[in-house]
C-alpha positions in Angstrom: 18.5 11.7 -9.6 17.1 9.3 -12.0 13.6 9.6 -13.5 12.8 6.1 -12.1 13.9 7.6 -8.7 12.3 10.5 -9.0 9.1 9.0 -10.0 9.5 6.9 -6.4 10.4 10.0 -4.6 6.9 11.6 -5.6 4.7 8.6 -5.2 6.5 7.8 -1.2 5.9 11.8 -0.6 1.8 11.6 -2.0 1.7 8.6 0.3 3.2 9.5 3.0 1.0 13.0 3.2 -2.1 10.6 3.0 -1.4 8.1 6.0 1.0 9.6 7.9 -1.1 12.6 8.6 -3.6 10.8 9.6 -1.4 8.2 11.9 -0.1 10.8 13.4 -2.6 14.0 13.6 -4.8 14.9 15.8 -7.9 16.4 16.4 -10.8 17.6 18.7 -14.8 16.3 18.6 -17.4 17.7 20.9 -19.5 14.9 21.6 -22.5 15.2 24.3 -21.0 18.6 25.4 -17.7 17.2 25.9 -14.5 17.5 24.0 -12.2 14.7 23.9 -9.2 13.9 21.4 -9.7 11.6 18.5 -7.2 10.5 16.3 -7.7 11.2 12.6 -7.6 7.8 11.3 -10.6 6.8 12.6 -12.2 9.6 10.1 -10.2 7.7 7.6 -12.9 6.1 4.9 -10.9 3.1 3.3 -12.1 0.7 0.5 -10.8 -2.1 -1.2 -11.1 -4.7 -3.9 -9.9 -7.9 -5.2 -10.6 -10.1 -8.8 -9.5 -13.0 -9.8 -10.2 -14.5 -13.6 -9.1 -17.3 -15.5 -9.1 -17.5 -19.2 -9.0 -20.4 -21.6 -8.5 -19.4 -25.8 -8.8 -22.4 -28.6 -6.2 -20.2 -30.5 -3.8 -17.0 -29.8 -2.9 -16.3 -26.3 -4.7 -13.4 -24.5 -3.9 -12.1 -20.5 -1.0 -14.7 -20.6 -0.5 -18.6 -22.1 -4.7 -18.8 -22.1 -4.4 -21.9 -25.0 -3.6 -23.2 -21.8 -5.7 -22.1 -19.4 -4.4 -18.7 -17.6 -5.5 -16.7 -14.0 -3.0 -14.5 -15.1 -5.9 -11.1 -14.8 -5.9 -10.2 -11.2 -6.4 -7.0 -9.5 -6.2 -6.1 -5.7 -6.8 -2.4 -4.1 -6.6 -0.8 -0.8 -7.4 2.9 -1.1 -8.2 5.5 1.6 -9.7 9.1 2.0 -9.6 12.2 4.1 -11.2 15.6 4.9 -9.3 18.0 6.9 -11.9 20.5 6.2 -15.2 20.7 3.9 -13.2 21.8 0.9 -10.2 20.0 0.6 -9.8 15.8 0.7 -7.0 13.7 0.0 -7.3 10.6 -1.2 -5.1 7.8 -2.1 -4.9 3.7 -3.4 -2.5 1.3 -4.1 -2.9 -1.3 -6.7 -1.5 -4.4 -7.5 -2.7 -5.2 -11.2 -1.3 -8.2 -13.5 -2.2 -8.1 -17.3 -1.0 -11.3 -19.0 3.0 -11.2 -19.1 3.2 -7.3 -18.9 4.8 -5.4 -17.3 5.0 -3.3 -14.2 4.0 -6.0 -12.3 3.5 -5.9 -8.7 1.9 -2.9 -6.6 1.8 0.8 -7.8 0.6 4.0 -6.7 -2.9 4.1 -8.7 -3.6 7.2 -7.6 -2.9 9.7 -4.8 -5.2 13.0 -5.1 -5.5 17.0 -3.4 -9.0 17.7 -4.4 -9.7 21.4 -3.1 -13.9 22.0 -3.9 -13.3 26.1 -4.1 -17.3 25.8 -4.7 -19.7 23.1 -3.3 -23.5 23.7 -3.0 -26.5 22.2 -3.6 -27.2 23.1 -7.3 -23.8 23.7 -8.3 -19.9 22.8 -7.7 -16.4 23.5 -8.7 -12.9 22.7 -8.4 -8.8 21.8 -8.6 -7.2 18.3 -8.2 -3.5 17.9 -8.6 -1.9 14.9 -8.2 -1.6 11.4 -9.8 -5.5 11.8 -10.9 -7.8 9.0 -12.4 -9.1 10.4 -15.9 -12.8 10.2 -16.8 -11.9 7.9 -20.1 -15.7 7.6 -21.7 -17.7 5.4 -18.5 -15.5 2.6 -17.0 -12.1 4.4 -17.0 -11.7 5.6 -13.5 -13.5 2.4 -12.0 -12.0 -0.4 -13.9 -10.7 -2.4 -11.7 -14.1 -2.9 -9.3 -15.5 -5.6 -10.9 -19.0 -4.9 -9.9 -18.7 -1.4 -11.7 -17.9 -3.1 -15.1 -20.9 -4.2 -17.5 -18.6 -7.6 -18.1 -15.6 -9.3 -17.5 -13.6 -7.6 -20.1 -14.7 -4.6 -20.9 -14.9 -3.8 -24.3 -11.6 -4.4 -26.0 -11.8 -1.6 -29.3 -12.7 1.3 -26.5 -10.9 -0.3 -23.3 -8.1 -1.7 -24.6 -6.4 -4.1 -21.3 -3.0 -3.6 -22.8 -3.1 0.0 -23.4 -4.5 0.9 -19.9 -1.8 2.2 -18.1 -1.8 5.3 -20.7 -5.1 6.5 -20.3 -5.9 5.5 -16.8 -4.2 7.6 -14.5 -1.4 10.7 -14.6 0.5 12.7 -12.8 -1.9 16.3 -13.4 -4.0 18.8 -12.6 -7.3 18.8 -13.1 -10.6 20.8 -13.0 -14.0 19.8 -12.4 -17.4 21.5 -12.5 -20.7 20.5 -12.4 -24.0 22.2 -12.3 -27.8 21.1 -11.0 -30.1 21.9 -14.4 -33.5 20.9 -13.1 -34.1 17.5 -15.1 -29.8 16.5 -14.3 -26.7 17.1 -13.7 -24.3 18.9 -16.6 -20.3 18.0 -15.7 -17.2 18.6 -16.8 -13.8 17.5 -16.3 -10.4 17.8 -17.4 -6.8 16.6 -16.4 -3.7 17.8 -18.3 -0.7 15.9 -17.4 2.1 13.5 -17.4 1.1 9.7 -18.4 2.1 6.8 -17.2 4.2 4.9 -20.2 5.3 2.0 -19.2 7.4 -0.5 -21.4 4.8 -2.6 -22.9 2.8 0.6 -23.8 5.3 1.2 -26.0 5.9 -2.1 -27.2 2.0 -1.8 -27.9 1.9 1.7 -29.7 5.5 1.2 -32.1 4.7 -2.8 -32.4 2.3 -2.3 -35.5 5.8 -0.4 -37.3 6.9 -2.2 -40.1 9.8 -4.7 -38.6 8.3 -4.7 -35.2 11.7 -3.6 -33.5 10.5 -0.9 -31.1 13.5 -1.6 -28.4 13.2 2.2 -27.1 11.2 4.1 -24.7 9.1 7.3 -25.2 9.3 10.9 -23.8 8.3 13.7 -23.1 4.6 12.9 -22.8 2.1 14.7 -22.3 -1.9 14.1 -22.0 -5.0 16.1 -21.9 -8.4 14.7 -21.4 -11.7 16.5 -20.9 -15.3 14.9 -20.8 -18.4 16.9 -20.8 -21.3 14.8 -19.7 -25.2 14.8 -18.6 -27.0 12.5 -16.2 -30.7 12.3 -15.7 -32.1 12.9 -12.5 -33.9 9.7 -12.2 -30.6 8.1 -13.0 -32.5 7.0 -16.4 -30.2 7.3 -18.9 -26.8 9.6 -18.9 -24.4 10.3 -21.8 -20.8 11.8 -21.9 -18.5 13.0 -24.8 -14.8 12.5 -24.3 -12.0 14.2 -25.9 -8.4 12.7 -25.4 -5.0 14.2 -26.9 -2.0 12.7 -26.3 1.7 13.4 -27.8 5.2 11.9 -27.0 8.8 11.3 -28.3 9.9 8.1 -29.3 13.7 7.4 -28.2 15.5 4.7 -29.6 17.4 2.0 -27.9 19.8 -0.4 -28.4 20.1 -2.5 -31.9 16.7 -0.6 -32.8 16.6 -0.1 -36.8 13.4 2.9 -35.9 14.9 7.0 -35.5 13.5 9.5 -33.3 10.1 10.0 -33.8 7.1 12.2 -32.6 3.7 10.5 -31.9 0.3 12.3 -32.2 -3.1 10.3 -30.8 -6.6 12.6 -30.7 -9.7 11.1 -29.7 -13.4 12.3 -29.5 -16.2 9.2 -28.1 -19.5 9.3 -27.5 -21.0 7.5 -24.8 -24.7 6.6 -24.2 -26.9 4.7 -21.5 -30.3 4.1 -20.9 -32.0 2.5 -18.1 -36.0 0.8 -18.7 -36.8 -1.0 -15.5 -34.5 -4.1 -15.6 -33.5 -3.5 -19.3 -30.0 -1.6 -19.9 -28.5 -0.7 -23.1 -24.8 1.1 -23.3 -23.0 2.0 -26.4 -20.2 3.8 -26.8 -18.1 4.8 -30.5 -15.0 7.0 -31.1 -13.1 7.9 -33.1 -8.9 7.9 -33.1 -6.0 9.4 -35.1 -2.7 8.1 -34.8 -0.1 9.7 -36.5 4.0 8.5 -36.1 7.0 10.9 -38.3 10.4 10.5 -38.4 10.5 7.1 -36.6 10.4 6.0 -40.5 11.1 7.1 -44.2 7.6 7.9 -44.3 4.5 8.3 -42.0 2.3 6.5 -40.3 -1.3 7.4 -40.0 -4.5 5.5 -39.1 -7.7 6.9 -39.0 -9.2 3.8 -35.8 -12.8 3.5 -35.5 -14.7 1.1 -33.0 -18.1 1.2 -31.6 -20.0 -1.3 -29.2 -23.4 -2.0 -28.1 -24.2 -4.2 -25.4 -27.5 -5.0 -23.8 -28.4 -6.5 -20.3 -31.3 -7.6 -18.1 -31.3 -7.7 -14.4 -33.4 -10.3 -13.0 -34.1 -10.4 -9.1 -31.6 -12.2 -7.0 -28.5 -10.6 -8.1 -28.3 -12.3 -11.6 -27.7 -10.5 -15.0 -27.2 -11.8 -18.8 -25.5 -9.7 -20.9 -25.0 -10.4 -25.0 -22.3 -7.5 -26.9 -21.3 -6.3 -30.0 -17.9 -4.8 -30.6 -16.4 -3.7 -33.7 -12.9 -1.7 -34.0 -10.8 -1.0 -37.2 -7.4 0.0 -37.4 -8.4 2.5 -40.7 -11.7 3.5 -41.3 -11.8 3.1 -44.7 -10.0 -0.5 -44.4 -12.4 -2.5 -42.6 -11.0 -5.7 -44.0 -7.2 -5.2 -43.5 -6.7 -5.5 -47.3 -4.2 -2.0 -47.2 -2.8 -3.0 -44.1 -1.6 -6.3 -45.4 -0.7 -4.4 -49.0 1.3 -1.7 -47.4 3.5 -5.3 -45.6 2.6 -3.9 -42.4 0.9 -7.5 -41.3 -2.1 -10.0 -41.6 -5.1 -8.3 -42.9 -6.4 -9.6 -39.7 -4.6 -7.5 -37.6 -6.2 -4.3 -39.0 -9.5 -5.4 -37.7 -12.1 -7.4 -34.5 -14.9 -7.9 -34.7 -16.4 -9.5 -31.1 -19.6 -11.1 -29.8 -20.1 -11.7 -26.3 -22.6 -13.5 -24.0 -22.3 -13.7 -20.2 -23.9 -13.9 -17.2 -23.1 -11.9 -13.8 -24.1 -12.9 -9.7 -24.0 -10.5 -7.3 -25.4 -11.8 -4.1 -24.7 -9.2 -2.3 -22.5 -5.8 -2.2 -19.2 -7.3 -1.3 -19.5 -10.3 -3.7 -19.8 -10.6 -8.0 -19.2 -13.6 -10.0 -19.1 -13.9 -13.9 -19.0 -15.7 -16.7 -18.7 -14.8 -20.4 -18.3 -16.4 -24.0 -16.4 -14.2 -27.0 -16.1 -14.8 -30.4 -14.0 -12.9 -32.1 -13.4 -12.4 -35.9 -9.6 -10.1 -36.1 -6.4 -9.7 -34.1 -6.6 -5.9 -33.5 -6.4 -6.0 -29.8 -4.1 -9.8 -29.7 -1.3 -8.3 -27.8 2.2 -9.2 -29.7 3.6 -9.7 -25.7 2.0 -13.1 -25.9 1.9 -14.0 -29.4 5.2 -12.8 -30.6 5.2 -14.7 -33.7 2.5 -13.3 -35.7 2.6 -16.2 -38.6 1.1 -17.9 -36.0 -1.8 -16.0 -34.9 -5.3 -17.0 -36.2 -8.4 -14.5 -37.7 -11.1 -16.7 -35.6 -11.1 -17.5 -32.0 -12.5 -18.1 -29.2 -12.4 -17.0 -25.5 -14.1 -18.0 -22.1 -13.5 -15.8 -18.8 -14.7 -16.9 -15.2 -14.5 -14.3 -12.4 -14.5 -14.4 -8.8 -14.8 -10.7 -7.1 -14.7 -9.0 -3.7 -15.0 -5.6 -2.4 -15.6 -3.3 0.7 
């Protein structure tokens, strides 16, 4: 059986366990004295989400042809859970997700998860997941598709990458989680250690910045850890979380591809940080990357990334909140302008760096509904995906980007 098929196999079985237990289960309820037999789907909790944006760029094309106006960043949920019992839940949601002209496109399984809570009271809690489970990627990973859970349109592009998502979001794992009630907050910890999900334009993403740009092969063999310790105050205040994320995999060459086998190495530690003052919110976040690629070349490629953001917002009665952001990533810490990038002929300085200032406004009139608006200048081409500028001659240091968003959930 092929890996594709494989990879179907598991997602129809998770699937199936989810909702056709519950179609077709039954239970018993005592209700007024009286037992009576009720179907298990109506203790079903569902939720679900749509977004649609558009996006308009003066120069270089981002989330599809946007020098021409694109709507090409949509996402659409439909996810459901279950509790058999106190201690174990399943959960599962299907996605349909479109990023520019990448690629899958279509509906997935986002996630599908056995969460068995071996140890759930008051002041303290533990447990296993195993499954296809989200991973807690610094504050906006695990929720980054429900528009009214993001601090902006796009989140920010040197820590959130759009076109890198698919590697750190979910994967196919097992995880365990612990928190514990410390008076003043709540100490947690999680960790997931699995298979990721490495699609084609991942890799088109992590072997495009290779001398030649002639990645035409896939990568194996992965494997991803991620673990995040964090802290949140009990009056919900301010919280903070450190993330550590490890990642290795196998590059395979493909047809008429001039790269070798090769082994890929990414570590990660970030910091994140909010704080809450009445209507006043301030988030950063900063980390720190190593990327290292052998034997796919002659020599070795290592970059030492760096990026960092700070963004501040103010919410104002009636469901409206400005927002203004600065975000920074490099591709090597000590080359903040590019100029060894371009030396070594691995590209435009520009493309070493980003620099990004944003200002925008959200509406949310209510739970279901959120609207936005946002304005970005940028300064770089770190995160201009080669997908939709495949010439890089033509791709320009200084642009410009405006992002409307219509959102819904239940």
């Amino acid at each position: 059986m092929s890996r594709l098929l494989r990879s179907r196999f598991v997602e129809a079985s998770l699937a199936t366990l989810l909702f056709g237990l519950s179609l077709f289960s039954y239970g018993e309820e005592r209700i007024y004295g009286e037992e009576r037999s009720v179907g298990l789907i109506e203790e079903i909790k569902w939720h679900g989400f749509l977004s649609q944006s558009f996006i308009l760029t003066d120069e270089n094309d981002f989330l599809g042809t946007s020098t021409n106006g694109s709507f090409k960043f949509s996402s659409a949920g439909l996810g459901a859970s279950w509790k058999p019992c106190n201690s174990i839940q399943l959960s599962a949601q299907a996605l349909y997700k479109q990023i520019g002209n990448t690629k899958p496109k279509g509906t997935n399984l986002d996630y599908a998860i056995l969460d068995w809570a071996i140890v759930d009271q008051f002041d303290r809690g533990f447990g296993l997941r195993g499954g296809r489970l989200m991973n807690a990627y610094g504050f906006y990973n695990e929720t980054r598709d429900v528009a009214a859970t993001r601090p902006s349109i796009l989140l920010p592009e040197s820590t959130y990458i759009d076109y890198l998502q698919f590697l750190f979001r979910s994967s196919d794992s097992i995880g365990l989680y612990a928190r514990s009630e410390m008076g003043e907050g709540t100490l947690s910890f999680n960790t997931n250690i699995g298979r990721p999900l490495v699609y084609e334009e991942v890799v088109r993403v992590i072997m495009g910045g290779l001398p030649g740009k002639s990645a035409t092969g896939r990568i194996g063999k992965n494997r991803l850890l991620v673990s995040q310790l964090g802290y949140e105050d009990a009056r919900g205040q301010w919280r903070s979380a450190l993330t550590y994320v490890l990642y290795r995999g196998n590059y395979e060459v493909g047809p008429e591809d001039i790269l070798r086998e090769g082994k890929i190495t990414s570590s990660q530690l970030m910091l994140s940080f909010e704080y809450n003052w009445d209507e006043l919110q301030l988030i950063t976040e900063a980390f720190r990357r190593n990327l290292s690629i052998t034997d796919a070349l002659p020599f070795t490629i290592y970059d030492e990334h760096l990026g960092y953001y700070f963004q501040v917002g103010y919410q104002f009665e009636h469901g409206l909140k400005p927002y203004m952001r600065y975000d920074a990533v490099f591709l090597d810490k000590d080359d903040r302008q590019g100029l060894l990038f371009e030396a070594g002929r691995r590209g435009p300085a520009a493309f070493a760096f980003a620099k990004d200032i944003t200002v925008g406004m959200s509406y949310t009139p209510s739970f279901n509904w959120n609207f936005g608006v946002e304005f970005h200048l940028v300064d770089g081409d770190y995160w201009v995906p080669a997908v939709e500028n495949p010439d890089p001659l033509r791709q320009k240091r200084y642009w410009n980007m405006f992002l409307a968003q219509a959102a819904y959930r239940f």
